[in-house]
C-alpha positions in Angstrom: 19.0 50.1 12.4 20.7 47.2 14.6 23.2 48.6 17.3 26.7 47.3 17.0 25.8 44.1 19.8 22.6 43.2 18.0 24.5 42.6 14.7 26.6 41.0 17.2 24.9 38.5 18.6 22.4 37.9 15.4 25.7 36.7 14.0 26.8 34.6 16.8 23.1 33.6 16.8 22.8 32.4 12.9 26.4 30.9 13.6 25.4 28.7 16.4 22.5 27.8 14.4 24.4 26.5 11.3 26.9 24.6 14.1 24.0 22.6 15.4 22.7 21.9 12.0 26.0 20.9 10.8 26.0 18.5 14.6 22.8 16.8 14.1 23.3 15.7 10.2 23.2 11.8 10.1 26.9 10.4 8.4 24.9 9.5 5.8 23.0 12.8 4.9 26.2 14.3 5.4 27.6 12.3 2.4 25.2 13.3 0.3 24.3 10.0 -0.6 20.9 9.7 1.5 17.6 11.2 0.6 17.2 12.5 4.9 14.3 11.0 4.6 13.2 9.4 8.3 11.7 5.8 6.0 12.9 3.8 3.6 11.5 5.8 0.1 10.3 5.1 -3.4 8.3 6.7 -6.4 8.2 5.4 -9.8 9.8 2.3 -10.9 10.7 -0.1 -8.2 14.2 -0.6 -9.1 15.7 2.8 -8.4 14.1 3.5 -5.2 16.5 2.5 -3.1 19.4 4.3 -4.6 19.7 7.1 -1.9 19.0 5.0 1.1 20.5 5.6 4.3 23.1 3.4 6.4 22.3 0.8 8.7 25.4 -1.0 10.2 26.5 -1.5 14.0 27.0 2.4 13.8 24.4 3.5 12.0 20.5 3.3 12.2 21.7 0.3 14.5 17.9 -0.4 16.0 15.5 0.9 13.4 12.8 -0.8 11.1 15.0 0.2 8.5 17.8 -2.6 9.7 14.6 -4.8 10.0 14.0 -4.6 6.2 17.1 -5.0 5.0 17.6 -8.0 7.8 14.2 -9.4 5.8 16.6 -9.0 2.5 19.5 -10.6 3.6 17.2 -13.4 4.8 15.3 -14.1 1.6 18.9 -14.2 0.2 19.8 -17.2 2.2 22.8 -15.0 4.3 20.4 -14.8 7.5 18.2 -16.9 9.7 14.2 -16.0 10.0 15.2 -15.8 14.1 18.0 -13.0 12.8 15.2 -10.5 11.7 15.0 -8.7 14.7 15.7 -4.7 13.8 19.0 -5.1 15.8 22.1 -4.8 13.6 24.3 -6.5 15.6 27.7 -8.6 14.6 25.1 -11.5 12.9 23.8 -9.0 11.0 26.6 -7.5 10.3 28.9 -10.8 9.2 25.5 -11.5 6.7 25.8 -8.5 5.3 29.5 -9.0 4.1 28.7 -12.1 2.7 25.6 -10.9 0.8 27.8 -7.9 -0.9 30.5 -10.6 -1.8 27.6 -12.4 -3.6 26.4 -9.6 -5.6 29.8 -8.6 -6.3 29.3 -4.8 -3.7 32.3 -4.0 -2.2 32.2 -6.3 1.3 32.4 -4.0 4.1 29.1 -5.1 6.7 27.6 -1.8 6.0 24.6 -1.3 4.2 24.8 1.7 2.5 24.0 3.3 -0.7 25.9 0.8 -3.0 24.4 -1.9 -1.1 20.7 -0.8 -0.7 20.7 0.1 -5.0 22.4 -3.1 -5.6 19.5 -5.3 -3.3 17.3 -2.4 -5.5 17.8 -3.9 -8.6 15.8 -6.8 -7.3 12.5 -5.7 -6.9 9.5 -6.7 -9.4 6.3 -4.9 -9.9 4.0 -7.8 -8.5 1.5 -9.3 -10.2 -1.1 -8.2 -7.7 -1.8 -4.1 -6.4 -2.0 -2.5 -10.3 -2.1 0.6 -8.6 2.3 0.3 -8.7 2.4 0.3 -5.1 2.9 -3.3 -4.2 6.3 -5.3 -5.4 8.3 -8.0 -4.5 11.9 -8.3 -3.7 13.2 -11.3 -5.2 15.6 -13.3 -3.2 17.7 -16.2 -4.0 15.9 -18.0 -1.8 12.3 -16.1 -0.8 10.2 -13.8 -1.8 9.3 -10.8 -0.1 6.5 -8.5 -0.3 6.8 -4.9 0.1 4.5 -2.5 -0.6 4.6 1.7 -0.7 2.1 3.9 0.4 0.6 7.3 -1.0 3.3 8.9 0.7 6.0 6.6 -0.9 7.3 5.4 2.5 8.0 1.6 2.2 6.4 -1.5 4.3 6.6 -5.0 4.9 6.0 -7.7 7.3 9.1 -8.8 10.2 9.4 -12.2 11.5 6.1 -12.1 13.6 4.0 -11.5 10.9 3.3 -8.1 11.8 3.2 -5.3 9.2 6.2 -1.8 9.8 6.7 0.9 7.9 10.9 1.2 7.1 11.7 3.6 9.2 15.6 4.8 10.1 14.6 6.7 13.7 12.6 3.6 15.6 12.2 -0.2 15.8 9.2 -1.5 16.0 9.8 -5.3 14.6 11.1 -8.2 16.5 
């Protein structure tokens, strides 16, 4: 049986606990609209696999392979310049981003967040190419891009070296 200060301090313990877990949740897990997932995610059809994605925006994600990605989206959809795709979203990225929602009618706020990542979502195409349902292509109003998922259903694609990432929210690897 627990004395009177162990229940004590288990309590304050398990409280303190809770407190940092409550701390370290991301804006967006917190909403309840991200998967917490660290990488951009998919399983099944293409075209709902980004409809829990998390935010990247000047606040948010701000250096990550995930901004990378969705600077690769905004740039086959004519709102960004191949030298833009840099994993840095900055007040470029963010301007292109307004303008892309405007164009496919998301409310225009620079973020991208989960209305924006299922609305750029609806855009990717099994390819014709990689019948194992693990390669697609996002189709832009202007390019193309390939993206492919691995067995773990984390998304990749190629940044504006050439150089293949994996879409992750906690680094930057892609200049």
């Amino acid at each position: 049986m627990l004395s009177k200060r162990a229940k004590v301090t288990t309590g304050t313990i398990g409280a303190l606990t809770a407190g940092v877990l409550v701390l370290s949740a991301t804006p967006a897990s917190a909403s309840g609209s991200y998967s917490g997932l660290a990488y951009v995610y998919g399983a099944g059809v293409f075209t709902d696999d980004w409809d829990n994605e998390g935010i990247v925006d000047t606040s948010h994600n701000t250096a990550s392979n995930a901004t990378c990605l969705w600077q690769k989206i905004l740039w086959a959809d004519g709102e960004l310049a191949a030298s833009g795709i840099d994993g840095d979203f900055g007040p470029t990225t963010k301007a292109a981003t307004a303008r892309w929602q405007t164009k496919f009618q998301v409310a225009s706020d620079g973020s991208a967040g989960k209305n924006t990542w299922t609305a750029a979502g609806n855009w990717l195409r099994n390819s014709s190419y990689g019948t194992d349902g693990t390669v697609a292509k996002y189709i832009g109003t202007e390019f193309i891009i390939d993206v492919t998922r691995d067995s773990d259903g984390y998304y990749h694609f190629v940044d504006g070296t050439g150089a293949g990432r994996i879409a992750g929210y906690n680094y930057r690897t892609c200049s």
